[in-house]
C-alpha positions in Angstrom: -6.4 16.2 -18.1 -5.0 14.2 -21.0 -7.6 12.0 -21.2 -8.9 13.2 -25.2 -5.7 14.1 -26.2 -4.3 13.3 -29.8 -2.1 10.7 -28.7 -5.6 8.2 -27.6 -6.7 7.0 -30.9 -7.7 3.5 -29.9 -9.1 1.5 -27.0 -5.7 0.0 -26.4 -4.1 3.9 -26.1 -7.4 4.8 -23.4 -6.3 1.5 -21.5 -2.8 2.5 -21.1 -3.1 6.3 -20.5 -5.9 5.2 -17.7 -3.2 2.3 -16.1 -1.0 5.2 -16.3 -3.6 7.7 -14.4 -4.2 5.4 -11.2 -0.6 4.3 -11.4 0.3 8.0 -10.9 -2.2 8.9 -8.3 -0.9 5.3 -6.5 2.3 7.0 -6.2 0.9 10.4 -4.9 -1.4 8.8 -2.5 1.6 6.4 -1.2 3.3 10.4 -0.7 0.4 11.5 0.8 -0.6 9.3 3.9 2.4 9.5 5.6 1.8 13.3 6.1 -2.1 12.0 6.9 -0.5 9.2 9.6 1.5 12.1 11.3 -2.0 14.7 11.1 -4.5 11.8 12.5 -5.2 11.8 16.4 -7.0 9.1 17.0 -5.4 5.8 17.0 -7.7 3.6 14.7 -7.7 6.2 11.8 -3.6 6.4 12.4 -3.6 2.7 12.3 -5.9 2.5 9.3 -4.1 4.8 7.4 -1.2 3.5 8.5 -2.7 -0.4 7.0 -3.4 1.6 3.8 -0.2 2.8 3.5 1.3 -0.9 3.1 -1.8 -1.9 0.6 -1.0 0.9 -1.3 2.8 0.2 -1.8 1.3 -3.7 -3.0 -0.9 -1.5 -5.6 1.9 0.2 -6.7 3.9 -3.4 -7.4 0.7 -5.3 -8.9 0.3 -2.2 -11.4 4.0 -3.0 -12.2 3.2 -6.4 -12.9 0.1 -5.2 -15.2 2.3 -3.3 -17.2 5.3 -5.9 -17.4 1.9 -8.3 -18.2 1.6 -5.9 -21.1 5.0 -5.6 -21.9 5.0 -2.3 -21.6 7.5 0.2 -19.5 5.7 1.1 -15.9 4.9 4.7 -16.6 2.6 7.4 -15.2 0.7 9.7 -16.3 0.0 13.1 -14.3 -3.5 12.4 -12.9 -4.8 16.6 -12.2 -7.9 14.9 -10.6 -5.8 13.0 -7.5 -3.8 16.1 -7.1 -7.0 18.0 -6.7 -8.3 15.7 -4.4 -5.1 15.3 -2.6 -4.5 19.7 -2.4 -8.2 19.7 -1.1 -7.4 17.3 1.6 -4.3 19.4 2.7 -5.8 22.9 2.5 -8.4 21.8 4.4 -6.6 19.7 7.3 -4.2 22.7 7.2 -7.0 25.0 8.7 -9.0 22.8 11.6 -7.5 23.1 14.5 -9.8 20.8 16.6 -8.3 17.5 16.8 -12.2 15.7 16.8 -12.9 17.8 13.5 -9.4 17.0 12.4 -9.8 13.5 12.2 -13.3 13.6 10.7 -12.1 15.2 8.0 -9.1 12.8 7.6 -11.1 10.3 7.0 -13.8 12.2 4.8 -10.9 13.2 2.2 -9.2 9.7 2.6 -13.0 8.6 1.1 -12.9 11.1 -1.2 -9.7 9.3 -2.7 -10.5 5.7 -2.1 -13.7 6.5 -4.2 -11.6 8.0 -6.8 -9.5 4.6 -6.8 -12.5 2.4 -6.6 -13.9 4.3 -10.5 -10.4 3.6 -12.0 -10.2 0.4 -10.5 -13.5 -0.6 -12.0 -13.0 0.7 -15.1 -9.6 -1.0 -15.7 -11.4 -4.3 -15.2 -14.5 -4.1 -17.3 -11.7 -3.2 -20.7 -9.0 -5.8 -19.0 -11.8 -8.4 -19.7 -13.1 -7.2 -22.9 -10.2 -6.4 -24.3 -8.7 -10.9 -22.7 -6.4 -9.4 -20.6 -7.7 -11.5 -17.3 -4.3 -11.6 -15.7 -4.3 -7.9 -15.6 -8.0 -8.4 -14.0 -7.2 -10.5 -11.7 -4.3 -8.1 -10.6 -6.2 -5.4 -10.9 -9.1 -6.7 -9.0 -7.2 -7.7 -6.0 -6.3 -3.3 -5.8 -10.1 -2.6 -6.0 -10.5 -4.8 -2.8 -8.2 -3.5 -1.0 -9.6 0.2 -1.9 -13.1 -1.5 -1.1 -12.3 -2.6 1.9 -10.2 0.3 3.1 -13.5 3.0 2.5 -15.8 0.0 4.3 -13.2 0.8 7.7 -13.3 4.9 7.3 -17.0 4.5 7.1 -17.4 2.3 10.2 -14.7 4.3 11.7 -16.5 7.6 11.0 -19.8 6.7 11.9 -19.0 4.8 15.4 -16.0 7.1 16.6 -15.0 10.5 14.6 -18.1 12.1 13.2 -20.2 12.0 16.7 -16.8 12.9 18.7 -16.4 16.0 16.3 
């Protein structure tokens, strides 16, 4: 991770690099859950994922307004922690064979990424403000909602349906 590299000297540099860091992992998640929809058994984590999918192609187009907000190119950043993340999901899924257990961990490593989202998110607000940037807020702020929201239906999900039926 580049995240102390020489090329982050001031707070301005740590802003970008980090909109560049979720902006990657946007992409790879919007790779991801499509292989997630076609995994998922039952029909409410399909369709939630499936939900997600859409919200997370709208992340992907409100970051590109952030960085056209900031006059800058829409660029990424290779983010090794949401390729971890994203690897452990996949290695994992790859070796359940029980549909029940399938689907419980589904929606334990889609968690494990919305979490991941929800830091970034957060932390992109708190310097949008400081450093005036409230349009960017804003924008950014309507993403951590929808990653909000999205873990509040895999939790409900989990605890009514998957976890007891695995």
């Amino acid at each position: 991770m580049a995240i102390f590299s020489k090329d982050i000297k001031t707070m301005d540099d740590l802003y970008l690099h980090t909109l560049r860091d979720i902006y990657y992992a946007e992409q790879q998640i919007e790779k991801a859950l499509p292989k997630m929809i076609d995994k998922a058994r039952n029909p409410q984590l399909r369709d939630a994922f499936s939900s997600h999918l859409d919200e997370t192609r709208q992340h992907v187009q409100r970051l590109e307004q952030v960085f056209q907000v900031l006059g800058e190119k829409a660029k990424s950043a290779t983010c090794p922690a949401i390729d971890g993340i994203i690897k452990e999901s996949e290695d994992i899924a790859g070796d359940i064979e029980d549909d029940k257990v399938l689907d419980a961990a589904l929606a334990a490593a889609a968690q494990a990424v919305e979490h991941y989202e929800m830091t970034r998110y957060g932390t992109l607000i708190a310097w949008s403000k400081e450093l005036g940037r409230n349009e960017c807020a804003e924008l950014l702020s309507q993403n951590l909602a929808d990653e909000k929201s999205a873990d509040q239906k895999l939790t409900q999900l989990a605890e009514s349906r998957l976890n007891q039926a695995a």
